[in-house]
N, C-alpha and C positions, 0 to 999 in steps of 0.2 A: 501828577503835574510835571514831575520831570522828566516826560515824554513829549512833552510839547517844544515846539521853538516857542519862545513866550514874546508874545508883542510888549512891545514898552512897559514893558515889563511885565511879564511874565506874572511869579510867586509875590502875596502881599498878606499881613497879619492885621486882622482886628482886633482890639483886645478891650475884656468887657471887664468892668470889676463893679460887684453888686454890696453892696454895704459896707462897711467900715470893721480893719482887722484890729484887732486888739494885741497886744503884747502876749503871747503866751497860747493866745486862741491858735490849734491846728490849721492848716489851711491846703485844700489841694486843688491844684491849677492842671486842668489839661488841655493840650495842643493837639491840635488835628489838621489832617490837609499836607502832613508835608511827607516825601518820599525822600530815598537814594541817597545821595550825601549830604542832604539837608536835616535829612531826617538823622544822619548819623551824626551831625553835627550839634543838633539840638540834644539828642540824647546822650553823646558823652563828654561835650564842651559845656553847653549853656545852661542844661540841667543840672548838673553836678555844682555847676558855678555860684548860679542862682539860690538853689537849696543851700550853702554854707555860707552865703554872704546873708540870706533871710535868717538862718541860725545864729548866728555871731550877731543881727540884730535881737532874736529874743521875740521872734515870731516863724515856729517851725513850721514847711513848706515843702509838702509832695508835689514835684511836680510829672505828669504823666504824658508823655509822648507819644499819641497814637499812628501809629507808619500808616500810611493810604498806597494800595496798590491796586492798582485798575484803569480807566479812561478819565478823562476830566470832566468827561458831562454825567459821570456815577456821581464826580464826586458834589457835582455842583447840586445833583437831586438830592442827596443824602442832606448837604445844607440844609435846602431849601423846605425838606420836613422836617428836620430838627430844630431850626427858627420857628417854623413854623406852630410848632407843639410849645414853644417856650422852656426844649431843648438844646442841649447841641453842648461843643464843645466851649469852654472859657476864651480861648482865643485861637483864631480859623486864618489857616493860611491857604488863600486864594487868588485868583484871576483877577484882577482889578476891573477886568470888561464885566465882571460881573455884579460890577457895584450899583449901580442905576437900577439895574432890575430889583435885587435886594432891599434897597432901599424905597421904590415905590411901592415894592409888596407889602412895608411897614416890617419888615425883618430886623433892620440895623436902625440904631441909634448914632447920633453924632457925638462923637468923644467928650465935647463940652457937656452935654446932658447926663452921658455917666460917671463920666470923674470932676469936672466942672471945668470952669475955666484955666483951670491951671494946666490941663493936656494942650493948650498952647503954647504953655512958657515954659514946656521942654527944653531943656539945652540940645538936645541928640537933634532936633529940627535943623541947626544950622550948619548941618555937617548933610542934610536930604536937601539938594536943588531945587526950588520953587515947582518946577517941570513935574518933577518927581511928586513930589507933595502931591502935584494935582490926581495922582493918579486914584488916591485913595478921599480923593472928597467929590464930593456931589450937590449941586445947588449951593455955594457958597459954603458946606459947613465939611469939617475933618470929620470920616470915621474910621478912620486906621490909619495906620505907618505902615508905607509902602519901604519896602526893604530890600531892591532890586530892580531893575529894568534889564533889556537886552536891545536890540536891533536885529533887521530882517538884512541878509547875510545869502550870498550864491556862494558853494562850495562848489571845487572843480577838482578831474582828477588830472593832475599834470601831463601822468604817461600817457592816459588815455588819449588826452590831447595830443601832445608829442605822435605818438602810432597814429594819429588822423591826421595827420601834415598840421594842425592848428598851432599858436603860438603860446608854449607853456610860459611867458610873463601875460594873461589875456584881462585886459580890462576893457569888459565891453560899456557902453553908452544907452545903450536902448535896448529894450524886448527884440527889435530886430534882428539886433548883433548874436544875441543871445539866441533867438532863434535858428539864426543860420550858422551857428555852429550845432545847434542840436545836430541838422540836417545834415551837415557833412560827418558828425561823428556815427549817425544811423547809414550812412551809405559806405562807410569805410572800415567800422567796424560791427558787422551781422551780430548780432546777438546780446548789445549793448545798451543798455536802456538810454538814450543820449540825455533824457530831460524829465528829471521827479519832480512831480507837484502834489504838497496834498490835496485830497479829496476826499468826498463821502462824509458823513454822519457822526462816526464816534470820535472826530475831534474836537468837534464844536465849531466852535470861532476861529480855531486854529487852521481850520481849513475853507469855513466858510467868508469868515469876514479877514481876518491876515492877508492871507494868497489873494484871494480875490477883489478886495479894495486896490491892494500893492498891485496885480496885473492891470486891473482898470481906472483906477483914479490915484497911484501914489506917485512920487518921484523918487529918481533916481539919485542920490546926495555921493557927490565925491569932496574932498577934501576943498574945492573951491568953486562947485558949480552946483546948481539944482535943478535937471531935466526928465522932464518927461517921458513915461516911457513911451515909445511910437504905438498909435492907436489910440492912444486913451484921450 
């Protein structure tokens, strides 16, 4: 997953907790779904943390970090038979586009149904944006804590511009702009790719619906205006 530019976020955690722990009862939690510095994150920040704050309560707590390295449509199949089978890992860090599916498969449950109402009156909510919230619920009810977002971002290389006579402070307005510097940096400098877009198959959404909504039907947001890109 952290291959992907992630739409509104990108990485997000469901978490499942099935019966009632007792004082002294073993307990072991694992995590799945998460790579790279997340995954490094979890394993020698949150793991360690968790495990001696569960101890010093008087309820001892393995917890298990499984790293994910591959495409994000492996990892979303590896889910999707593991819910499936009444498998899978304790708590899954995923896609948030990929909540709706999940959930009409009968995969996921909404928070209130596993832990009760009281995964509403979290305190850590008022610190997550409404926005955000939304990202991990579906038809009215919460089923995870979304734990991140991003935005969709043009990266440029300065000098390349500068060597194409283009203007290295460049903020363009439209697909147009954008396109017709591709066009001058492919005529000025031979062997330059002027302009990546994902494409194909093994990114999912990331290249199907991201790029492809944002070319044809998103806008353009700057700090005080919201336009369209030309053509859509």
């Amino acid at each position: 997953m952290s291959k992907y530019l992630r739409l509104l976020l990108v990485f997000v955690v469901v978490v499942a907790l099935f019966g009632v722990v007792h004082a002294q009862d073993p307990v072991e939690i694992s995590i799945a779904g998460s790579s790279g510095v997340e995954f490094q994150w979890l394993q020698e920040s949150v793991k360690p943390a968790f495990e001696a704050m569960m101890a010093e309560a008087g309820t001892p707590v393995t917890v298990n970090v499984l790293e994910f390295s591959g495409a994000g449509e492996d990892l979303r199949q590896q889910f999707v038979l593991d819910l499936g089978v009444g498998g899978g890992s304790d708590i899954l860090a995923f896609d948030g586009f990929w909540l709706p599916e999940f959930v009409e498969g009968g995969l996921l449950k909404p928070l209130t149904e596993i832990v009760g109402d009281s995964a509403l009156d979290w305190d850590g909510w008022s610190v997550i944006p409404e926005g955000i919230q939304a990202i991990m619920s579906f038809d009215g009810q919460v089923f995870g804590i979304p734990r991140g977002t991003d935005g969709r971002v043009i990266w440029y290389n300065m000098d390349l511009f500068q060597q194409a006579g283009l203007p290295a402070q460049w903020q363009p307005t439209s697909w147009a702009e954008l396109l017709d510097a591709a066009r001058t940096i492919k005529a000025a400098l031979p062997g330059v790719t002027p302009l990546q877009l994902n494409a194909g198959t093994a990114m999912g959404e990331a290249s199907t619906y991201r790029d492809t909504s944002w070319r044809c039907s998103a806008r353009v947001i700057t700090s005080t205006t919201s336009t369209k890109p030309s053509g859509s």
